[in-house]
BAVOVO-97213 format. One record per residue: x, y, z of N, C-alpha, C, O, CB in turn; residue number from 1. Coordinates in steps of 0.001 Angstrom, whole numbers, plus 500000, padded with zeros to 6 digits. Glycine has a CB too. Layout:
BAVOVO-97213
n_x, n_y, n_z, ca_x, ca_y, ca_z, c_x, c_y, c_z, o_x, o_y, o_z, cb_x, cb_y, cb_z, i
X, Y, Z, X, Y, Z, X, Y, Z, X, Y, Z, X, Y, Z, NUM
...
end
This chain:
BAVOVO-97213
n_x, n_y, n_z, ca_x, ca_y, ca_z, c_x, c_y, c_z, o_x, o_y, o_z, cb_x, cb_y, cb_z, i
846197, 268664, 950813, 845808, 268780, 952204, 846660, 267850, 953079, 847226, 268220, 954108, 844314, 268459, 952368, 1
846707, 266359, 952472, 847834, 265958, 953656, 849291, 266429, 953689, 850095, 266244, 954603, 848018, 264492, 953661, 2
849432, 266886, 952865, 850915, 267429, 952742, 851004, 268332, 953522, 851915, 268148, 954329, 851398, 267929, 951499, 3
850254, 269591, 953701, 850014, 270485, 954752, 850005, 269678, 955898, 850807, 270189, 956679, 848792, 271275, 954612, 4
849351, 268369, 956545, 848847, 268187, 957553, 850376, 267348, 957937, 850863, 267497, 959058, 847283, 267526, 957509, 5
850887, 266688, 957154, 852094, 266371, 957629, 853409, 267491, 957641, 854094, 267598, 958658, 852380, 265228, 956862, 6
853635, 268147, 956656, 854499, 269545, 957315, 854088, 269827, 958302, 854985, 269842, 959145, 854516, 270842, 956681, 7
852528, 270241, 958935, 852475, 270493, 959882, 853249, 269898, 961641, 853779, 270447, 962607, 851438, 270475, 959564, 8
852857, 268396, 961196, 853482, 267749, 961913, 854731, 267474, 962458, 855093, 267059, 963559, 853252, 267208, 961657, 9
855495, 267903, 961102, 857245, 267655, 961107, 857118, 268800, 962329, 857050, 268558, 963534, 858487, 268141, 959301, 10
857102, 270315, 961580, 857120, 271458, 962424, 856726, 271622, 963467, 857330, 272527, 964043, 856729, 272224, 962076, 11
855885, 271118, 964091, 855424, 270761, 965654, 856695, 270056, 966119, 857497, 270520, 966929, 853929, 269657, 965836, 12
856783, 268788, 965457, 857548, 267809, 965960, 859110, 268041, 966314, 859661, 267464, 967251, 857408, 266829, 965060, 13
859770, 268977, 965431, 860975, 269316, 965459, 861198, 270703, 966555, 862199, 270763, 967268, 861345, 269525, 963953, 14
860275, 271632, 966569, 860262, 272463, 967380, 859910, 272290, 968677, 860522, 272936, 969527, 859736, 273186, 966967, 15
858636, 271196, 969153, 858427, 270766, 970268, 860000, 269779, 971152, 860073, 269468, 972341, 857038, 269925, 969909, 16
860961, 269534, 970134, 862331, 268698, 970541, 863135, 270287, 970747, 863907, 270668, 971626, 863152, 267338, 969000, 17
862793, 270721, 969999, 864114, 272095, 970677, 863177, 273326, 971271, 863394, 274508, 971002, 865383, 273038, 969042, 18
861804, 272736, 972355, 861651, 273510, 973080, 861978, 273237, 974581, 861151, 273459, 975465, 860593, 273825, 972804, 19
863044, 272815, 974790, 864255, 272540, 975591, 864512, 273963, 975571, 864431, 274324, 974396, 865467, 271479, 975011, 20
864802, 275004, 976380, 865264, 276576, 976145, 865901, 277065, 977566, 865612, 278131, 978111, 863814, 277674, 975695, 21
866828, 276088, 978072, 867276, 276415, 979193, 868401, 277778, 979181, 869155, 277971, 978227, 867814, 275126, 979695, 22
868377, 278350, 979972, 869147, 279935, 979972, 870546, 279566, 979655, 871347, 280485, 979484, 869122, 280891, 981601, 23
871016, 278106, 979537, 872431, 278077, 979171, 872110, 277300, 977992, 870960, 276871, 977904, 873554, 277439, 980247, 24
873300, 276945, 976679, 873374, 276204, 975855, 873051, 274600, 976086, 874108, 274088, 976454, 874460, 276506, 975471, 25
872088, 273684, 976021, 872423, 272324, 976586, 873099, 271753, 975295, 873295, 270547, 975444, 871036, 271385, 977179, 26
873487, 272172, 974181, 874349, 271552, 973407, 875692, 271120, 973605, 876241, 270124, 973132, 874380, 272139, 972592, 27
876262, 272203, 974546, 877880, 272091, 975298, 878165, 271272, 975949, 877437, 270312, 976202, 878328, 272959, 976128, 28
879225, 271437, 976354, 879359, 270505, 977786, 878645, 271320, 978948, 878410, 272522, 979065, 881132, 270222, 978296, 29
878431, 270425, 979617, 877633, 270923, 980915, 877831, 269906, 982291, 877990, 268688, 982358, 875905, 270966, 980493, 30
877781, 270533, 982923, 877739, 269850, 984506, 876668, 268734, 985123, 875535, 268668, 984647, 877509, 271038, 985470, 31
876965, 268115, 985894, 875687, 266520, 985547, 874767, 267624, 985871, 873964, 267768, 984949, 875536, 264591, 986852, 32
874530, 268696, 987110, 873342, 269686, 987236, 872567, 270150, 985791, 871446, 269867, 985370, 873952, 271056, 987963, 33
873576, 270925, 985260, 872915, 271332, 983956, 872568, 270272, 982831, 871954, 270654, 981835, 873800, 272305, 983333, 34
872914, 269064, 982959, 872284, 267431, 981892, 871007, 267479, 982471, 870007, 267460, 981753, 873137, 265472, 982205, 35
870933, 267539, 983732, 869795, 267136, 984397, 868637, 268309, 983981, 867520, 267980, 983583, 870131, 266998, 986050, 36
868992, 269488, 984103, 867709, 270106, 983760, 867696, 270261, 982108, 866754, 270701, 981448, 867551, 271604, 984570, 37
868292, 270043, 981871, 868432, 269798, 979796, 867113, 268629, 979646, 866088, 268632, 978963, 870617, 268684, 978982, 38
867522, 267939, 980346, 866939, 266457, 979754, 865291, 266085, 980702, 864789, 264965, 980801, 868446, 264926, 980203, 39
864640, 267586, 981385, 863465, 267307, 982390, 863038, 268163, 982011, 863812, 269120, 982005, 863468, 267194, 983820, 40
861470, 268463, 981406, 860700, 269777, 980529, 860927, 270738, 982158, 861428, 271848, 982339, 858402, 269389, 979755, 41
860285, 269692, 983199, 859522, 271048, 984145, 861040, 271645, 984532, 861227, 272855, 984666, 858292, 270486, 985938, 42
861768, 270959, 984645, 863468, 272203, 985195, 863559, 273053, 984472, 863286, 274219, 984756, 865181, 271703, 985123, 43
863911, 272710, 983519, 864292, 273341, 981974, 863136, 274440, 982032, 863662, 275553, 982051, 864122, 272077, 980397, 44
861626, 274522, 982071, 860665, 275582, 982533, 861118, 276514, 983446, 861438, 277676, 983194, 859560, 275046, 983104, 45
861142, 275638, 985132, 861816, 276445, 986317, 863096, 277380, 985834, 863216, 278465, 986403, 862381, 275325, 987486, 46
863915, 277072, 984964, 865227, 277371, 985174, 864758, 278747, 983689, 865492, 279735, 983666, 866655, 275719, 984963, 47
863762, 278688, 982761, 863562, 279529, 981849, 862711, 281075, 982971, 862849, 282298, 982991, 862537, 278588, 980486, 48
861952, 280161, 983658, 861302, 281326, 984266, 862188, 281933, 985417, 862378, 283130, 985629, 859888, 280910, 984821, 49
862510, 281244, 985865, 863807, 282106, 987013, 864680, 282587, 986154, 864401, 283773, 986325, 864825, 281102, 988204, 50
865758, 282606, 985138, 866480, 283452, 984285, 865888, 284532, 983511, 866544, 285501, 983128, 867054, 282728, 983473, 51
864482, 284344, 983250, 863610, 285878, 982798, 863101, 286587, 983996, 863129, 287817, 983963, 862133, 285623, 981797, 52
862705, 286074, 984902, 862468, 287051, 986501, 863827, 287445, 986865, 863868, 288536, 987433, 861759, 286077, 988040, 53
864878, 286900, 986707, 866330, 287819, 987246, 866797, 288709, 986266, 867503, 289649, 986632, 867705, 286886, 987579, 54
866561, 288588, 985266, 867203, 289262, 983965, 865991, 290733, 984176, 866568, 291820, 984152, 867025, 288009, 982085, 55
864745, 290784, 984329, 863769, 291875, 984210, 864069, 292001, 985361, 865020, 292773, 985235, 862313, 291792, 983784, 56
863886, 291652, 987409, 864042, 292064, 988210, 866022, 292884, 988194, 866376, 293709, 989036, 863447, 290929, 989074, 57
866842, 292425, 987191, 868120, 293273, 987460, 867886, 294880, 986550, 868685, 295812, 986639, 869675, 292245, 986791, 58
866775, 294901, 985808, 867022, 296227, 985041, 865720, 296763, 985979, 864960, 297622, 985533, 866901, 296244, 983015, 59
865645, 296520, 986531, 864537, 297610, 987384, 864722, 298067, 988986, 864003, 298747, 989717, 863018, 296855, 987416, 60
865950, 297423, 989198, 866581, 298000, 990860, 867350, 298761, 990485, 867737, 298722, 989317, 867385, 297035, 991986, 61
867818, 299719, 991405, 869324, 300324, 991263, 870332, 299706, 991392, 870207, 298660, 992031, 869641, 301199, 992011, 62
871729, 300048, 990872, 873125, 299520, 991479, 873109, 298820, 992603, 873497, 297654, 992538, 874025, 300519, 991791, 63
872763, 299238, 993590, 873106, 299028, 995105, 872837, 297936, 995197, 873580, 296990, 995462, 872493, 299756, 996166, 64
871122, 297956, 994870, 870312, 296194, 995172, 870373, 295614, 994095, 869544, 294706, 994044, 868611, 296004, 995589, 65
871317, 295772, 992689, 871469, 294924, 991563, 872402, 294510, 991892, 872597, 293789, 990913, 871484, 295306, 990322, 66
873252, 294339, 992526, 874452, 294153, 993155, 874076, 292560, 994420, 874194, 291340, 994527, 874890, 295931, 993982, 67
873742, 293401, 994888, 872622, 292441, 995841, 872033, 291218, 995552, 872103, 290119, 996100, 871464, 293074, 996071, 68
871396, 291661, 994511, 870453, 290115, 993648, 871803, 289750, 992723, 872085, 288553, 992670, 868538, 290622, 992243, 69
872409, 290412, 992203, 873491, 289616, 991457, 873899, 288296, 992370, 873961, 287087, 992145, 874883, 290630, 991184, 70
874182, 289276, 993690, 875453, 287778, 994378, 874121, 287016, 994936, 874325, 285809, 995063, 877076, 288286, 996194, 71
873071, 287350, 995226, 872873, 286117, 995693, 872390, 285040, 994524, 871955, 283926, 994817, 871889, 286266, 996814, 72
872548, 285605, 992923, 871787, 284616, 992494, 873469, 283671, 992195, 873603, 282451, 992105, 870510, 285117, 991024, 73
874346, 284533, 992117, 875885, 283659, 992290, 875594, 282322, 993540, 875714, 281103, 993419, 877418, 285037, 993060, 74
875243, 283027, 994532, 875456, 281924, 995787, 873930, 280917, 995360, 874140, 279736, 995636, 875392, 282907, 997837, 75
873253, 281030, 995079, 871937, 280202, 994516, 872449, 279343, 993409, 872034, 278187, 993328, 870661, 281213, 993889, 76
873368, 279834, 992495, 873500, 278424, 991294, 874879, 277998, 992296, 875207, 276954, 991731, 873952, 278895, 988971, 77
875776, 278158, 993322, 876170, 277018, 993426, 875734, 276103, 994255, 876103, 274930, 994190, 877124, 277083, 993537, 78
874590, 276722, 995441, 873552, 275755, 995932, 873094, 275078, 995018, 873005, 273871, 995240, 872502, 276256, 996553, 79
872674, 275563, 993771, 871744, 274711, 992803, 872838, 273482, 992459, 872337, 272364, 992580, 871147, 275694, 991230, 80
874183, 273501, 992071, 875113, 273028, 991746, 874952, 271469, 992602, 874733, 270367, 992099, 876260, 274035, 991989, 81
875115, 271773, 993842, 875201, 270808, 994790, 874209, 269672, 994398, 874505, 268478, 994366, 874938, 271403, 996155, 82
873138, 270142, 994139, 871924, 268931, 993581, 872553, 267814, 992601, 872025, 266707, 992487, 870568, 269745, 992559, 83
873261, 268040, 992178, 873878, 267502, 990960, 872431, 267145, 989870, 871839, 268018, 989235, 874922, 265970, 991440, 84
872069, 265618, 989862, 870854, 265807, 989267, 870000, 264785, 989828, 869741, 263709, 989288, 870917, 265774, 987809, 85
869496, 265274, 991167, 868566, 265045, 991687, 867225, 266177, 991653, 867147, 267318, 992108, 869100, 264727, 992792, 86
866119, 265241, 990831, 865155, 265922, 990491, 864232, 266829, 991588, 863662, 267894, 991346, 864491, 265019, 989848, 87
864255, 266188, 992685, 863592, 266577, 994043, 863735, 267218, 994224, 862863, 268063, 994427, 863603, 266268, 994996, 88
865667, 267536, 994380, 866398, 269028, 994951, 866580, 270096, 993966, 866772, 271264, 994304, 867926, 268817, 995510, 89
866513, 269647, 992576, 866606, 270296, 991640, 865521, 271975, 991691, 865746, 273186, 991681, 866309, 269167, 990579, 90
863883, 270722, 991769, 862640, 270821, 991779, 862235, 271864, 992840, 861503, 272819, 992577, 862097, 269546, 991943, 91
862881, 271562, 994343, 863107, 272653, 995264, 863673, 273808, 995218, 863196, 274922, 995435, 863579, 272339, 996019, 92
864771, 273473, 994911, 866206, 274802, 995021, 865286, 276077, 993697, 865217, 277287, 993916, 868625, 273818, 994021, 93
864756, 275462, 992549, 864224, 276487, 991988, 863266, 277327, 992208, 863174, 278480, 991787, 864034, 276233, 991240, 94
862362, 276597, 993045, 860881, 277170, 993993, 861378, 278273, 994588, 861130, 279462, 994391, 860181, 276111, 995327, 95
862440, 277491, 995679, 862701, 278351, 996546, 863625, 279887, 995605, 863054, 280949, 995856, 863599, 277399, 997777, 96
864286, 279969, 995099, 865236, 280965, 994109, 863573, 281982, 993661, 863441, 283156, 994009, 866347, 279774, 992260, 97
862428, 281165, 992820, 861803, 281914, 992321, 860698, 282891, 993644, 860204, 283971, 993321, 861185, 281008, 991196, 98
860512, 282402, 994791, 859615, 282607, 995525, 860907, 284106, 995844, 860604, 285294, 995728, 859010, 281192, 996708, 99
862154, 283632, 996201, 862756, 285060, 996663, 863008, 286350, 995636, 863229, 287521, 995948, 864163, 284745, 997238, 100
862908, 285786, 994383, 862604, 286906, 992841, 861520, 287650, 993196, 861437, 288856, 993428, 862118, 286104, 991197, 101
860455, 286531, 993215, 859017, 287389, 993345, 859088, 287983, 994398, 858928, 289146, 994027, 857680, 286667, 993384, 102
859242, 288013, 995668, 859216, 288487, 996615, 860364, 290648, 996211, 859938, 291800, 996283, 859884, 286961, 997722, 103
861946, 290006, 995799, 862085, 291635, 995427, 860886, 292144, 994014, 860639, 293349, 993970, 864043, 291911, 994801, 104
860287, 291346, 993073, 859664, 292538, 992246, 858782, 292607, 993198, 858798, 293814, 993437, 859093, 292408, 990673, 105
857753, 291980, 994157, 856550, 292797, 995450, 857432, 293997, 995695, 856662, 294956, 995735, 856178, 291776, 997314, 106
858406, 294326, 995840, 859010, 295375, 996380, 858813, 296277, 995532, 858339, 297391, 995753, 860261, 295247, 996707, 107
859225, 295769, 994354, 859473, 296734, 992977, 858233, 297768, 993000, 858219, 298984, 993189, 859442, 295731, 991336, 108
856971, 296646, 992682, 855378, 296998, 992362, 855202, 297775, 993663, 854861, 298940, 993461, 854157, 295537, 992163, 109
855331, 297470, 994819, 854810, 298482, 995854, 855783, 300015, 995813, 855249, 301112, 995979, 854936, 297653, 997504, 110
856706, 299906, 995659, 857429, 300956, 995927, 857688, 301727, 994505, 858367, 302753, 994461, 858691, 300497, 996683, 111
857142, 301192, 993455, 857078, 301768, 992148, 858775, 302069, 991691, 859902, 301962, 992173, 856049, 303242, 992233, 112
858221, 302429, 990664, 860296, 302108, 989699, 860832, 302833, 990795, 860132, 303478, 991575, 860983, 303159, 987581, 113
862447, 302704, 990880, 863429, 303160, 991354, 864232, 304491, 990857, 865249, 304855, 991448, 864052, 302193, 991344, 114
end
């Protein structure tokens, strides 16, 4: 039984360290922006849930407005960029990115698939 209860533990313990799951590699090199959300659970969250709301909001528009959300999420990471790694602006710039996601799937849900 303790043997179980300590495997258990390792396995929590080692997986809770690589539940770090930011949409880019943080093993690489990275930009002080991207250290910064590597090394902060709630960014590293923000930045998991905004890369699964853009990735599902791009397969459910057409061309026209996938095109659309493409560039602006281009012009959004180099706003995000600018933060370097200030947690505040970090903390903002993602709010604001996710509030304008949700806002096109409201579109999606009211106006039903494309």
């Amino acid at each position: 039984m303790q043997y179980l209860i300590k495997s258990l533990l390792i396995f929590v313990s080692v997986f809770s360290v690589q539940s770090y799951a930011a949409s880019f590699d943080c093993k690489k090199q990275l930009s002080v922006t991207e250290q910064a959300i590597c090394k902060n659970v709630s960014l590293n969250d923000a930045d998991v849930k905004m890369t699964t709301t853009y990735n599902i909001l791009r397969r459910l528009v057409p061309m026209g407005t996938r095109s659309v959300i493409q560039d602006e999420q281009v012009k959004w990471l180099q706003f995000r960029d600018r933060c370097n790694d200030s947690f505040e602006c970090l903390e903002q710039v993602y709010q604001m990115r996710q509030q304008k996601l949700n806002l096109h799937l409201d579109r999606v849900y009211r106006n039903g698939p494309y």
